[in-house]
N, C-alpha and C positions, 0 to 999 in steps of 0.2 A: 405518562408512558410514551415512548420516541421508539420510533420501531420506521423499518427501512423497508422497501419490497423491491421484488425482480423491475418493476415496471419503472422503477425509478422514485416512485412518488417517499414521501417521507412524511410520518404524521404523527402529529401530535396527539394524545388522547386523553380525555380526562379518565381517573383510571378506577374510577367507580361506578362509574355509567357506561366508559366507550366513547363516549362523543366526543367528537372531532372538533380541536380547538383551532389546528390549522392544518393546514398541506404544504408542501413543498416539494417540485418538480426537479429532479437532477434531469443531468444531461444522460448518463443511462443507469443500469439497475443499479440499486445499492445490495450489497451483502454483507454488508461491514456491522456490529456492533454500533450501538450510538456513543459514543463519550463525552459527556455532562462536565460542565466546570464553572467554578466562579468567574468572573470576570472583571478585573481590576482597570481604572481607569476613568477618561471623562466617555461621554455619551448615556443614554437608556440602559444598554443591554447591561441585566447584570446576572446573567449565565447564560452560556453561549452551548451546544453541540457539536460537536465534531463526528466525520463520519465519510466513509470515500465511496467509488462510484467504479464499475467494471470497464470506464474508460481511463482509469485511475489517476479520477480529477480528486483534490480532498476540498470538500467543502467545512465553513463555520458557517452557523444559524444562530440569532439569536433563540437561546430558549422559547423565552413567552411570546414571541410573534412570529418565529418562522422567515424571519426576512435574513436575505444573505450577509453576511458582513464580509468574509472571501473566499473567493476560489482558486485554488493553486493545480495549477497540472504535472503531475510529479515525476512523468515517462510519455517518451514519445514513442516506444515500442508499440504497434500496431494492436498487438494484443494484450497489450498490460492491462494488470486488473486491481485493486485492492478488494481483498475479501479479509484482512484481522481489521479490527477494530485498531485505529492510532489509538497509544497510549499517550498520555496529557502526563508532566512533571517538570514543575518548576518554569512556568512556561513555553514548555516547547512542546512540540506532538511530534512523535515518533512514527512513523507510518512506512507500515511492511511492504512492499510491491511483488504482485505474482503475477502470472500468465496461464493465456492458453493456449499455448504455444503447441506442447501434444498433440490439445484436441487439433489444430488447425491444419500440422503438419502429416494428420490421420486421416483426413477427408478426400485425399488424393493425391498422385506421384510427383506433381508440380513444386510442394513446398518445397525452397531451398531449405530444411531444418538443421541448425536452429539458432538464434542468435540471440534470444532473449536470454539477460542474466537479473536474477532477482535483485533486490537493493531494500537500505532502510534508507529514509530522510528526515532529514529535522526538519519543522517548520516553526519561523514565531508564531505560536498560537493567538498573541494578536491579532497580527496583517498576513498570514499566510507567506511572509519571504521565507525562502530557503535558506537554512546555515549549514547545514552540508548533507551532503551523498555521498553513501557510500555501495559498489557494488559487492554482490556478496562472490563474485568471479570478478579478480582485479585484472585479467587480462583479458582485451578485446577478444571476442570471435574471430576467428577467418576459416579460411575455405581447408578442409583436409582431406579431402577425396568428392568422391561422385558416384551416386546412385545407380544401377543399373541402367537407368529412364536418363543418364547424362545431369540429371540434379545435382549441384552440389550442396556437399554436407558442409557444415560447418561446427566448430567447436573454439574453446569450452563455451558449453551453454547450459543454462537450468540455475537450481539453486533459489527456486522460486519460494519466498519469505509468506509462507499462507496466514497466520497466527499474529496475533498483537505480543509485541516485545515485552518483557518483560524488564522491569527496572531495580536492579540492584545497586541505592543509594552508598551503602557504605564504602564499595568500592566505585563509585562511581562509573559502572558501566551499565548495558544495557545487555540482553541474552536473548536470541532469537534461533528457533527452528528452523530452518533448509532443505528443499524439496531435491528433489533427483537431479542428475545431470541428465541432459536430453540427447548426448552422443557420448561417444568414446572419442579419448581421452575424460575421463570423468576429474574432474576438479575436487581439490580435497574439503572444500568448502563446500560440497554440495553431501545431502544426506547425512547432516551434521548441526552440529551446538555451535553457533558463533558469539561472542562475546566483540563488544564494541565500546570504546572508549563515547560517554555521553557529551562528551564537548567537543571533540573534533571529528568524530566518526571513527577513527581510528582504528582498526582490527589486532583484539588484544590477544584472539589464539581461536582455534578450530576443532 
């Protein structure tokens, strides 16, 4: 059993006793599903975990020893987080990107809110490279007025991807859920179904 906590830590279990086969230390909490997969190739590992991190690093482990094989960081957004589990198909991992961008811009009149926009990315579930990103707001933020407090607002933002993608082979795309926009102008792609082309990212409709 692979099971993730607030603290970071990530453990393996044997799953008729409990005890602990190993540990493993992220850089911060995990919230993510674990996702288990063969592993094709030369080296040891021959299944690896997958699984991301609320500084929304995604790491691979191997399964039976816990040791890292990569870590990718998939947002430089301050707040970015992954909370869905990457889904794994045909070797690549799919991995949803959200924020907490609300909560941060709730804590006091200072935040310029908001610029975070959600995204999916593919990784080689190998080596952890990127093959593409895609945002789920295709047009940058910028500035569209000013808070009472002189803050400026920014838009479009939000659209934050909470859930693991879901993969529909036949037509080869991939369907994921869409969190709120975090100002006005609300973008049509926020609070919505988006469909994505699985080999280039492509956005197939909204």
């Amino acid at each position: 059993v692979f099971i993730g906590v607030d603290t970071g830590a990530v453990y393996s279990l044997e799953a008729a006793s409990g005890c602990v086969y190993w540990s493993f230390q992220a850089e911060a909490g995990v919230r993510t599903a674990i996702t288990i997969a063969p592993v094709k190739g030369p080296g040891a590992t021959r299944h690896a975990i997958y699984f991301g991190d609320v500084k929304a690093n995604v790491y691979a482990l191997d399964a039976a020893t816990g040791k890292q094989l990569w870590k990718a960081k998939v947002e430089d957004h301050p707040v970015a987080r992954i909370t869905g589990a990457p889904t794994l198909y045909r070797g690549r991992l799919y991995v949803p990107v959200s924020s907490s961008e609300e909560r941060a811009a709730g804590y006091g009149n200072n935040y310029p809110c908001c610029t975070f926009r959600g995204s999916i990315v593919a990784l080689d579930a190998g080596t952890g490279k990127r093959i593409w990103k895609t945002y789920i707001i295709p047009e940058e933020p910028k500035p569209v007025g000013k808070t009472s407090q002189g803050i400026a607002i920014w838009a479009p933002s939000g659209g934050a991807v909470w859930s693991s993608p879901t993969i529909d082979a036949k037509n080869h795309a991939l369907y994921v859920g869409t969190g709120d926009a975090y100002n006005h102008p609300a973008a049509k792609t926020t609070d919505a179904i988006v469909a994505l082309d699985m080999d280039t990212g492509k956005m197939l409709w909204a």
